[in-house]
VOGU-3710 file (C-alpha; in Angstrom, 3 decimals, decimal comma):
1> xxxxxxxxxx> 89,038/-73,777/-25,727  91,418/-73,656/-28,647  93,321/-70,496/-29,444  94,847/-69,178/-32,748  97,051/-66,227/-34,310  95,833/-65,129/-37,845  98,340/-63,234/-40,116  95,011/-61,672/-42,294  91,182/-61,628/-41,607  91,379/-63,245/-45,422
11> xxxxxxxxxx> 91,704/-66,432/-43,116  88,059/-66,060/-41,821  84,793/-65,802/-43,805  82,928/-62,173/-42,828  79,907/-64,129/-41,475  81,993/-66,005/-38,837  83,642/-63,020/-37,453  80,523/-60,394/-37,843  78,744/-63,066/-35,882  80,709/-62,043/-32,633
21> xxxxxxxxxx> 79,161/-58,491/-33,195  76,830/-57,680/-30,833  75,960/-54,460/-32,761  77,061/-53,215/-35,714  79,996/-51,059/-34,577  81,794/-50,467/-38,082  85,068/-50,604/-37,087  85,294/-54,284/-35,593  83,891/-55,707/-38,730  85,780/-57,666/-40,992
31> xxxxxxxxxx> 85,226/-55,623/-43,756  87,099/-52,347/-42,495  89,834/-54,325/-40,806  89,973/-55,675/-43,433  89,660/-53,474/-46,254  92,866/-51,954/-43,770  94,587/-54,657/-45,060  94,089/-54,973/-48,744  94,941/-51,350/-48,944  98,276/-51,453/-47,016
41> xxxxxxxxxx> 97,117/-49,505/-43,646  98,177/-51,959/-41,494  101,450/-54,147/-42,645  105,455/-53,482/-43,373  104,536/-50,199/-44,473  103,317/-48,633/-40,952  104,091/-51,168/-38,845  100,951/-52,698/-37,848  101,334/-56,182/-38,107  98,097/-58,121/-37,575
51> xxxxxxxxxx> 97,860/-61,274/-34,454  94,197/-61,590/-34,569  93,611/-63,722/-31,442  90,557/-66,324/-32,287  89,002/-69,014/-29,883  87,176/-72,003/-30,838  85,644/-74,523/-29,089  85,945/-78,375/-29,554  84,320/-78,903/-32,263  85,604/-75,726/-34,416
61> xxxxxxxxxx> 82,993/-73,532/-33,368  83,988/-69,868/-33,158  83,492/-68,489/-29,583  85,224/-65,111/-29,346  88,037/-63,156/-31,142  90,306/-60,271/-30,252  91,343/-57,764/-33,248  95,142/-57,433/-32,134  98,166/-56,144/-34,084  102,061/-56,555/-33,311
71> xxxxxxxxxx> 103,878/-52,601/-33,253  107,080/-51,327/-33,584  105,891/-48,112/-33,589  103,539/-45,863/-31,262  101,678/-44,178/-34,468  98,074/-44,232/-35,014  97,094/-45,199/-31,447  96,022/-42,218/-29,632  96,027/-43,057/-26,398  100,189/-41,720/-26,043
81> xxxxxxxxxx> 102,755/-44,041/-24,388  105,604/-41,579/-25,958  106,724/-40,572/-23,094  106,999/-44,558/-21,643  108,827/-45,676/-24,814  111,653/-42,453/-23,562  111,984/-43,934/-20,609  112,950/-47,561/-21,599  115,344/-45,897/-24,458  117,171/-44,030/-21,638
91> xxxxxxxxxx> 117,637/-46,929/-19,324  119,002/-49,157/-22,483  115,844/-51,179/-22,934  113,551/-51,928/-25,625  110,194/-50,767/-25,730  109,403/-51,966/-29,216  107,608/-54,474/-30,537  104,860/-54,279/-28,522  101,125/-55,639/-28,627  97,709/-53,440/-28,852
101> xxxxxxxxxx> 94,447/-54,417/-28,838  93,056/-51,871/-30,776  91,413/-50,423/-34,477  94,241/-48,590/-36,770  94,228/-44,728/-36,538  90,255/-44,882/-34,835  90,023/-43,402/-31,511  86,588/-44,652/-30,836  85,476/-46,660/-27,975  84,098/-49,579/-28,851
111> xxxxxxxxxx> 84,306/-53,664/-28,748  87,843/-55,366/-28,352  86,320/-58,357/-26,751  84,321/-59,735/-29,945  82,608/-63,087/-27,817  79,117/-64,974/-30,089  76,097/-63,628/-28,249  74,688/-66,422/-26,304  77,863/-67,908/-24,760  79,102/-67,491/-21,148
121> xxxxxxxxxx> 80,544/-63,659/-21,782  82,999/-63,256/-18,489  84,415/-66,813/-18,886  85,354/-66,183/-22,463  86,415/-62,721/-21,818  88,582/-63,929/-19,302  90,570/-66,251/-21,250  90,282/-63,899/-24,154  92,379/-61,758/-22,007  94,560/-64,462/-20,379
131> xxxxxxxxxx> 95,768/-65,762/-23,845  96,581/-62,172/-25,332  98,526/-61,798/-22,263  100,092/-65,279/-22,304  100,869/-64,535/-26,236  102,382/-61,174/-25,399  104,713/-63,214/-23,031  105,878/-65,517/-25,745  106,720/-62,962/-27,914  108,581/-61,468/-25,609
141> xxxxxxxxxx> 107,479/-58,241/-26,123  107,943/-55,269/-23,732  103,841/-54,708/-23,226  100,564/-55,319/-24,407  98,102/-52,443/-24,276  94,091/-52,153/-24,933  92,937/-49,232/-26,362  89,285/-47,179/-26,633  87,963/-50,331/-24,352  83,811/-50,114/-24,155
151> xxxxxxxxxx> 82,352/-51,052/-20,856  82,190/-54,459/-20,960  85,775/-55,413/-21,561  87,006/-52,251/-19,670  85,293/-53,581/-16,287  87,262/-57,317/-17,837  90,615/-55,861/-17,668  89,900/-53,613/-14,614  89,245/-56,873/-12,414  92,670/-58,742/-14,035
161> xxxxxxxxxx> 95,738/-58,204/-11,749  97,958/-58,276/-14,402  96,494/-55,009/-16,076  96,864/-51,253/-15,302  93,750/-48,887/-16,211  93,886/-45,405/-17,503  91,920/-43,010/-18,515  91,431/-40,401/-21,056  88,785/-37,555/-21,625  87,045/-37,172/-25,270
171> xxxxxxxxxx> 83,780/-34,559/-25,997  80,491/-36,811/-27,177  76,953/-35,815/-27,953  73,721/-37,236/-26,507  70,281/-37,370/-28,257  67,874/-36,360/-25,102  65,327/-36,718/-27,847  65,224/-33,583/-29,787  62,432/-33,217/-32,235  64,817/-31,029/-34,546
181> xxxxxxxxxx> 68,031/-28,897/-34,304  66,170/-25,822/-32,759  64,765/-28,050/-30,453  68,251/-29,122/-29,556  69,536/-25,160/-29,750  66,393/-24,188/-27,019  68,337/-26,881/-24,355  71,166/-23,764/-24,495  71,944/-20,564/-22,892  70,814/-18,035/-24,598
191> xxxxxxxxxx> 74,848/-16,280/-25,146  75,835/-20,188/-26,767  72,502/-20,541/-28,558  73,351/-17,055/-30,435  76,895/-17,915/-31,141  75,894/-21,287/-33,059  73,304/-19,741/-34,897  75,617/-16,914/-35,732  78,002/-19,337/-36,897  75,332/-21,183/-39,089
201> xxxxxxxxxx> 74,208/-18,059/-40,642  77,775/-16,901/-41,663  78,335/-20,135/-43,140  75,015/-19,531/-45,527  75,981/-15,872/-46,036  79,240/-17,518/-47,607  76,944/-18,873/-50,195  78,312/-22,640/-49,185  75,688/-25,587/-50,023  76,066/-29,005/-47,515
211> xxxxxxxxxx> 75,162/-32,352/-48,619  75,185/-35,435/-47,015  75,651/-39,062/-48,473  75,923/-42,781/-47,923  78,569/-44,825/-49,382  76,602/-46,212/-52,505  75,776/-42,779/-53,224  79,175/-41,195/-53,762  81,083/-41,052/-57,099  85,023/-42,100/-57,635
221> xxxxxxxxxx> 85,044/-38,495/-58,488  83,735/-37,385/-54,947  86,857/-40,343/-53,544  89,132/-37,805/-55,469  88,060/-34,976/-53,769  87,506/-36,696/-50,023  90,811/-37,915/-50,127  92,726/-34,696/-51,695  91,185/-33,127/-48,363  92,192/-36,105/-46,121
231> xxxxxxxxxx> 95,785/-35,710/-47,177  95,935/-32,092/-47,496  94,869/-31,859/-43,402  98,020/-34,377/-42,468  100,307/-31,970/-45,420  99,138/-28,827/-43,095  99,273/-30,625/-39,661  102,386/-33,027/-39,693  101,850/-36,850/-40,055  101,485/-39,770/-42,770
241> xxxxxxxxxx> 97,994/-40,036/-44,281  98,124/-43,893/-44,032  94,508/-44,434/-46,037  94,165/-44,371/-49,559  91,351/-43,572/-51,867  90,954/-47,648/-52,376  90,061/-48,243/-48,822  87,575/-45,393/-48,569  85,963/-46,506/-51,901  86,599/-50,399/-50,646
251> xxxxxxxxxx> 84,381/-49,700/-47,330  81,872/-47,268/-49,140  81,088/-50,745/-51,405  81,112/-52,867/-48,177  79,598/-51,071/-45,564  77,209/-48,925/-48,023  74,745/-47,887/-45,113  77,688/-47,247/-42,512  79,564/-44,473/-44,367  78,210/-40,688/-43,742
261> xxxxxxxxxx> 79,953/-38,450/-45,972  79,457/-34,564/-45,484  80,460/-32,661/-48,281  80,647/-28,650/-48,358  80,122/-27,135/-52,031  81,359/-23,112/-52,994  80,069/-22,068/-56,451  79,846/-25,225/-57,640  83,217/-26,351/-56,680  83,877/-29,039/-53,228
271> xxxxxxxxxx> 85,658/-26,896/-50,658  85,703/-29,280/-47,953  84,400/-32,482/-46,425  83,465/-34,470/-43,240  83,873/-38,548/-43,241  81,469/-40,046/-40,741  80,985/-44,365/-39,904  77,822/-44,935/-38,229  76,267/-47,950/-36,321  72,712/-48,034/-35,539
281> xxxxxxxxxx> 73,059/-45,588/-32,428  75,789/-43,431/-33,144  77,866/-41,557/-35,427  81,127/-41,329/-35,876  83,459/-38,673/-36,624  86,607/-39,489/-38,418  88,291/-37,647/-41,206  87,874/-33,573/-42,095  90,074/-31,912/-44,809  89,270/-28,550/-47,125
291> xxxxxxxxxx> 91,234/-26,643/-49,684  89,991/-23,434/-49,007  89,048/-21,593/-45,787  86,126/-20,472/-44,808  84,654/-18,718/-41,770  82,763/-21,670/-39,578  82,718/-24,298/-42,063  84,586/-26,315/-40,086  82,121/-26,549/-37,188  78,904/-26,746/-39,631
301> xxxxxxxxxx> 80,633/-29,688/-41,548  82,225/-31,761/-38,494  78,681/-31,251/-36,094  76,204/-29,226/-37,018  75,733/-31,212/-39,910  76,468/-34,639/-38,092  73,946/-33,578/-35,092  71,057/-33,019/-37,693  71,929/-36,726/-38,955  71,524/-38,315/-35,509
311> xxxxxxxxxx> 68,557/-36,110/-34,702  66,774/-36,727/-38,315  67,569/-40,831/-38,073  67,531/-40,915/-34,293  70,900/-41,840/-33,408  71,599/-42,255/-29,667  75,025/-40,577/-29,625  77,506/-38,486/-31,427  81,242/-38,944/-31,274  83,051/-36,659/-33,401
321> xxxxxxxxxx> 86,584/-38,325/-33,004  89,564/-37,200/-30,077  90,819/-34,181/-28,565  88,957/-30,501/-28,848  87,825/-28,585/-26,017  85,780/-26,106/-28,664  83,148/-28,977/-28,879  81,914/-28,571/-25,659  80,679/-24,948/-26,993  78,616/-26,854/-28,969
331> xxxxxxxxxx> 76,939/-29,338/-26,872  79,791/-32,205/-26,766  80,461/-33,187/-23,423  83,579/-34,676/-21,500  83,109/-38,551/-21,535  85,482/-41,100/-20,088  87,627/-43,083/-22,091  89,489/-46,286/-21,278  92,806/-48,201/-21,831  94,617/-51,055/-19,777
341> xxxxxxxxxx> 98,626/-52,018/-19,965  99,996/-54,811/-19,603  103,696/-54,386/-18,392  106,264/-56,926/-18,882  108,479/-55,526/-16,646  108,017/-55,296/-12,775  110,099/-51,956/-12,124  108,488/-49,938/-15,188  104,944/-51,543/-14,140  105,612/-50,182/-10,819
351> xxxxxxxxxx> 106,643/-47,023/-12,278  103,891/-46,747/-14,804  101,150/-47,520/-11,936  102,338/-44,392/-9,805  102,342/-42,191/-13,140  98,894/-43,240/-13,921  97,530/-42,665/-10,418  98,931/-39,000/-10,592  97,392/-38,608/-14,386  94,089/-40,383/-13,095
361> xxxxxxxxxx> 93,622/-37,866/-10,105  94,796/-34,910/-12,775  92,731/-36,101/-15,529  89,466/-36,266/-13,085  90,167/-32,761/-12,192  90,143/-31,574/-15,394  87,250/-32,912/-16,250  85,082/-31,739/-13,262  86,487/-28,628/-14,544  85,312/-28,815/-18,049
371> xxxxxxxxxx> 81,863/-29,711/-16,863  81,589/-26,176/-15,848  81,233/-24,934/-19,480  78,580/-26,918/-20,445  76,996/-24,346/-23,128  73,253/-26,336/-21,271  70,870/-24,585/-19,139  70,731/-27,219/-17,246  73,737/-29,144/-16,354  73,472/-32,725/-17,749
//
């Protein structure tokens, strides 16, 4: 097996890397990573530099690929190693650059082992693994770290000795097969049953009109407005909005089908907006803004509106993006997440593994707590 860096996923045709796809996760495909690049998301700018990690065979043929990026910077990651990059600052060591395996600003679980259906999975994912790590070590680099891991290359990573798990709580929806959204409402108590449809009926009161499109159904005008909202929620909240109206427009053209745009209308005039990716079992939640406030809108744009998508095209699962213990209210539940570290150093590995035992056993807790306010009348 024969292993290369690429600088640019312009070094790969689409077909060879969406062949490793064993669904059609959006955000592993080589047209958002790289529509990231061709619109300056990842690069000098933010400090995502990318080391895609590709494996070939003898003969040339593609076997497996890992969609990795070089940082000298913690931003955009979500899963928060602040507090590790303090603690190498105050003993005089560097923390940056360091390696992630991971998508840009997307906390969604998903595929970081990309391996051609059909091969021998573990032995590829195994040196998959093996020569990010050995590739971390040549760089020199303080760390390599996998982030929003799906099952198959979480239990990978979990069996390596070289890699430290941890986990992380976000709030998902499940279709139990609901014929229609008071189908799905009935499955509640009847105190967080009233409250939603309370919520839903203010947000009609308010004379506000919801649509919903795909990407090659919305306008450059509609970009305009999606991404005046997009920045206007990082002016309010602190940040940098690091996506521009090019890439939205650039993935809308590419991945036509995969792009669920809410969009909330007052009098005739936008007001505010959801941006949703899809696959072909579950939607995504990614991007809310709005330039004027309105009682509930938020909730009826970000899920109401996203659960009657899944339940009108029969999508498996909803995952409305990280953090939020006010979804649960509304029928998200506390899911599991996953990372694994890679330390370069023995003393803060040691010292990482002990904090992450202590956040594991904390983080369990909380969840077993959060369980308790499932809004269901019977627990799921």
């Amino acid at each position: 097996m024969d292993f290369t860096i690429l600088g640019s996923l312009d070094e790969i045709s689409a077909g060879e890397w969406n062949a490793l796809l064993r669904d059609d996760y959006p955000f592993a495909r080589h047209e958002f990573l790289l529509a990231l690049e061709h619109h300056h998301a990842v690069g000098d700018e933010f400090g995502w530099y990318p080391r895609y990690l590709i494996a070939r065979d003898r003969s040339g043929s593609l076997l497996g690929a890992v969609p990795m990026y070089l940082k000298d910077n913690s931003y955009g990651e979500l899963v928060f190693d602040w507090a590790w990059a303090d603690a190498y600052h105050r003993s005089g060591a560097p923390y940056y650059p360091k390696l992630v395996v991971a998508i840009p600003y997307t906390p969604a679980s998903g595929p970081r082992l990309l391996i051609k259906d059909g091969e021998s999975r573990a032995e590829i994912a195994t040196a998959l693994i093996d020569a990010a790590t050995h590739q971390a070590g040549q760089l020199g680099v303080s760390s390599l770290h996998w982030l929003f891991t799906d099952e198959f290359a979480t239990q990978r990573l979990q069996q390596h000795p070289a890699y430290l798990l941890r986990l992380g709580c976000q709030f998902h929806w499940e279709n139990r097969g609901y014929r229609d959204f008071a189908d799905y409402l009935d499955s509640f108590t009847s105190s967080k049953r009233k409250k939603i449809r309370q919520e839903r009926r203010r947000v009609r009161q308010q004379q506000i009109e919801l649509e919903i499109l795909h990407g090659d159904e919305i306008n450059e005008q509609q970009w305009d407005v999606v991404h005046r909202f997009y920045t206007s929620t990082f002016e309010r909240k602190g940040g940098f909005a690091t996506l521009s109206k090019g890439f939205f427009m650039e993935i809308a053209t590419t991945l036509p089908q995969q792009v669920v745009l809410v969009l909330a209308k007052h009098r005739g005039e936008y007001v505010a907006g959801a941006l949703n990716l899809r696959s072909h079992d579950t939607l995504y939640g990614r991007h809310w803004g709005c330039s004027r406030e309105f009682h509930s809108l938020h909730f009826e744009t970000c899920y109401y509106q996203g659960l009657e998508y899944c339940i009108r095209h029969g999508l498996k699962r909803f995952d409305p993006g990280a953090q939020g213990e006010h979804k649960i209210s509304r029928g998200f539940l506390p899911t599991k997440t996953w990372s694994a570290h890679w330390i370069a150093d023995g003393r803060f590995k040691q010292a990482i593994g002990q904090f992450l035992q202590h956040e594991t056993a904390s983080m369990e807790h909380y969840m077993r707590e959060l369980d308790e306010h499932s809004p269901f009348k019977l627990k799921l």
